[in-house]
Structure formats: C-alpha cells, structure tokens
DONUNU-948451 format. One record per residue (C-alpha): chain; x, y, z. Coordinates in steps of 0.5 Angstrom, whole numbers, padded with zeros to 4 digits. Example, Ala and Ser with C-alpha at 12.3 -4.5 7.8 and 13.67 -1.06 7.14 Angstrom:
% DONUNU-948451
LUMTOR  chain   east  north     up
LUMTOR      A   0025  -0009   0016
LUMTOR      A   0027  -0002   0014
***
This chain:
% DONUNU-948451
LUMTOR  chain   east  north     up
LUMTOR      A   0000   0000   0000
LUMTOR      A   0003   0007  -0002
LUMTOR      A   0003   0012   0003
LUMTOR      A  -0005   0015   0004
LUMTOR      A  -0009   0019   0008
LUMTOR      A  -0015   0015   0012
LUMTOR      A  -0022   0016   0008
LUMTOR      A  -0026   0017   0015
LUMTOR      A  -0020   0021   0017
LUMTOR      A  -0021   0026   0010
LUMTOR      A  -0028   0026   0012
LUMTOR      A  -0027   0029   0019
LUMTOR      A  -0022   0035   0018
LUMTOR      A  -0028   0037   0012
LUMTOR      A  -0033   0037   0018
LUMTOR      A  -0028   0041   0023
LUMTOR      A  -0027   0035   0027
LUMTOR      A  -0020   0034   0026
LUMTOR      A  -0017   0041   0027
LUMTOR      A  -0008   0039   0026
LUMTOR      A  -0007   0046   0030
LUMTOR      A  -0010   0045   0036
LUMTOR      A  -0012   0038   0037
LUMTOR      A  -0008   0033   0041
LUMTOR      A  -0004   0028   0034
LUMTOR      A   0000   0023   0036
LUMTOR      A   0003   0018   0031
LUMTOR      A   0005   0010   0032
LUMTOR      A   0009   0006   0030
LUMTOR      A   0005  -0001   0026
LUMTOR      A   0008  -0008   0025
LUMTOR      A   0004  -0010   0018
LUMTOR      A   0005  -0017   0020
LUMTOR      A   0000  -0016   0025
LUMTOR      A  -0004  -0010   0022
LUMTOR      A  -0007  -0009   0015
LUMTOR      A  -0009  -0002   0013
LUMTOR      A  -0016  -0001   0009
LUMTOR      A  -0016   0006   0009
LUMTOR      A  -0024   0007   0007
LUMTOR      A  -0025   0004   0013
LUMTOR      A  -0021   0004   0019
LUMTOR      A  -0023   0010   0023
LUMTOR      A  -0020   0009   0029
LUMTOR      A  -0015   0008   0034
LUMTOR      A  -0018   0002   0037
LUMTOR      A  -0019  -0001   0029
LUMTOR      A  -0010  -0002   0030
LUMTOR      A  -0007  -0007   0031
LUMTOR      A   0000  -0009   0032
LUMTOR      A   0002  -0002   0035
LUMTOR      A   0009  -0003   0036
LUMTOR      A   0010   0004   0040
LUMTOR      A   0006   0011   0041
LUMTOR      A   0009   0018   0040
LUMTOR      A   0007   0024   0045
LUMTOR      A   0003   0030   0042
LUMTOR      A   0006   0032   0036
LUMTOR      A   0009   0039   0037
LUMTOR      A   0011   0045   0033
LUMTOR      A   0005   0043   0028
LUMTOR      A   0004   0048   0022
LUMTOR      A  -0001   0047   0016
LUMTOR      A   0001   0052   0011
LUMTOR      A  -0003   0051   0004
LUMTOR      A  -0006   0044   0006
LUMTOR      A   0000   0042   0008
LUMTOR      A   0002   0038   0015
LUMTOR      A   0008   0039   0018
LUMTOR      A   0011   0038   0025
LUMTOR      A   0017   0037   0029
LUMTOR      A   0021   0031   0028
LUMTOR      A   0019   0025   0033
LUMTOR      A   0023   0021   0037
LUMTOR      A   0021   0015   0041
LUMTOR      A   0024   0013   0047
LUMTOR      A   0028   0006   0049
LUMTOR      A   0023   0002   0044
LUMTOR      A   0022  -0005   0044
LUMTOR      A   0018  -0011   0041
LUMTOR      A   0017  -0013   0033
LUMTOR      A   0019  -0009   0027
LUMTOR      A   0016  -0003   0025
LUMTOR      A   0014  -0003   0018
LUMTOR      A   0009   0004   0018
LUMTOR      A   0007   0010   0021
LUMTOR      A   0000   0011   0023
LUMTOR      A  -0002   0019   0025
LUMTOR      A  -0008   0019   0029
LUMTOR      A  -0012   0024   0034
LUMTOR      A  -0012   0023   0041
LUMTOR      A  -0018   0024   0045
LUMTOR      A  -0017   0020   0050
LUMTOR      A  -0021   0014   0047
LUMTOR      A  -0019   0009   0043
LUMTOR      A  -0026   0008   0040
LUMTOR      A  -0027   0015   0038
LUMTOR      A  -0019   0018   0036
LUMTOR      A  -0019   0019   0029
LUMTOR      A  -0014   0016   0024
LUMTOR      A  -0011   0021   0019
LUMTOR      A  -0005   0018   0015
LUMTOR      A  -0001   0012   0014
LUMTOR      A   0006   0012   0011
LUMTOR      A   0010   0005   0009
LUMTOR      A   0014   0009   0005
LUMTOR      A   0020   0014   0008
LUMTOR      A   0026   0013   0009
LUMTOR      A   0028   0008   0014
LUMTOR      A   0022   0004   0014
LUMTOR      A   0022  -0001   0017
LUMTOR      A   0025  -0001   0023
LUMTOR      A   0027  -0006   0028
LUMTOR      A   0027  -0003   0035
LUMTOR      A   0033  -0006   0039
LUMTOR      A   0030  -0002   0046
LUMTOR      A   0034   0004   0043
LUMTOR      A   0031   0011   0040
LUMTOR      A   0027   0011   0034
LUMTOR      A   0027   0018   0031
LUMTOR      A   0022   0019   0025
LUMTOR      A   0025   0025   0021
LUMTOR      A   0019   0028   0018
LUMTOR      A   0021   0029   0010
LUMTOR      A   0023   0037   0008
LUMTOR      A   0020   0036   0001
LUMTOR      A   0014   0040   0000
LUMTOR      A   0009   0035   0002
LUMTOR      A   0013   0035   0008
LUMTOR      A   0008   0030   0013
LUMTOR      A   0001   0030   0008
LUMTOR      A  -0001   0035   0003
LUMTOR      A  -0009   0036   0004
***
C-alpha cells in the first residue's frame, strides 16, 4: 500500500472534527505483519493492531497551503516486533472515538526493527512534507 490519508479521517478534517493546530495528534509505529490497513474503513485508533510504539503529541505542527508538517519524532527505548509503517491519529483520550489520519509505509528508514534504543521519525523536507490536503 502507498502512503495515503484515511477516507474517514479525510472526512472529519471537512466537517472540523480534526482541527491539525490545535488537537492532540500523535503517530504509531505498526507491525504490518500483524495490521493490515484498509484505508476507506478503518476509522479509529482502536481498529489498530500491531501497535509497536505511540509518539506523545506532536509538536510545532504547521498547515500552510494544506500541508501538514510538524517537529520530528523521537520514540524512547523501543522494544517489541518490526516496524513497517507509520499510522498518525487524533488522540481524544478514547480509542474508539480517535481518528485516524494517514498511513505511510514509504519513508526513509521503514521498516524499523527496535533494539530497545530510540527510534527518530525524521519528517520528509519535500513539499508535501507530513501530507498534503
């Protein structure tokens, strides 16, 4: 699968139930042995599996012209299976009601295999940086 924004996720950033600025957004690590996307379906958190690691909020998040960007990610002293792709999310404290945004299983140093040391996700510098509206 190619990187790609959720449809429901898509969905509530029309409808202002995703606001990127201001809401709490986080990103996982995911194991696609054990999760496989379907990316007009899945909705929230809780339709995850294989949840290797989760980010705190994201921080320094900007939106200009559509496009998502925010400070890189570091996640601390990671353990557990491989990491083959990245799932962004709103965190509203409930996994069955935070939305999924976007999945991406094509960046540099995907997959990962955590060794209990950190793990950086380097955000791409491009001009679709995170994901482009």
């Amino acid at each position: 699968m190619a990187n790609a924004l959720y449809g429901k996720g898509r969905e509530k950033f029309l409808t202002g139930d995703i606001a990127w600025d201001t809401d709490n957004i986080k990103v996982s690590l995911v194991d696609t042995g054990t999760y496989t996307v379907v990316i007009d379906t899945h909705e929230f958190y809780s339709d995850l599996s294989g949840v290797v690691a989760d980010s705190g909020n994201l921080a320094s998040k900007t939106f200009a012209l559509g496009v998502a960007d925010a400070a890189d990610v570091t996640f601390s002293a990671v353990t557990g299976s491989s990491a083959e792709a990245l799932v962004i999310w709103k965190d509203t404290g409930t996994a069955g009601t935070s939305p999924l945004i976007a999945y991406i299983d094509t960046a540099t140093n995907l997959p990962v295999t955590p060794n209990g040391g950190d793990i950086t996700v380097a955000w791409d510098s491009g001009a679709n940086k995170i994901f482009k509206l």
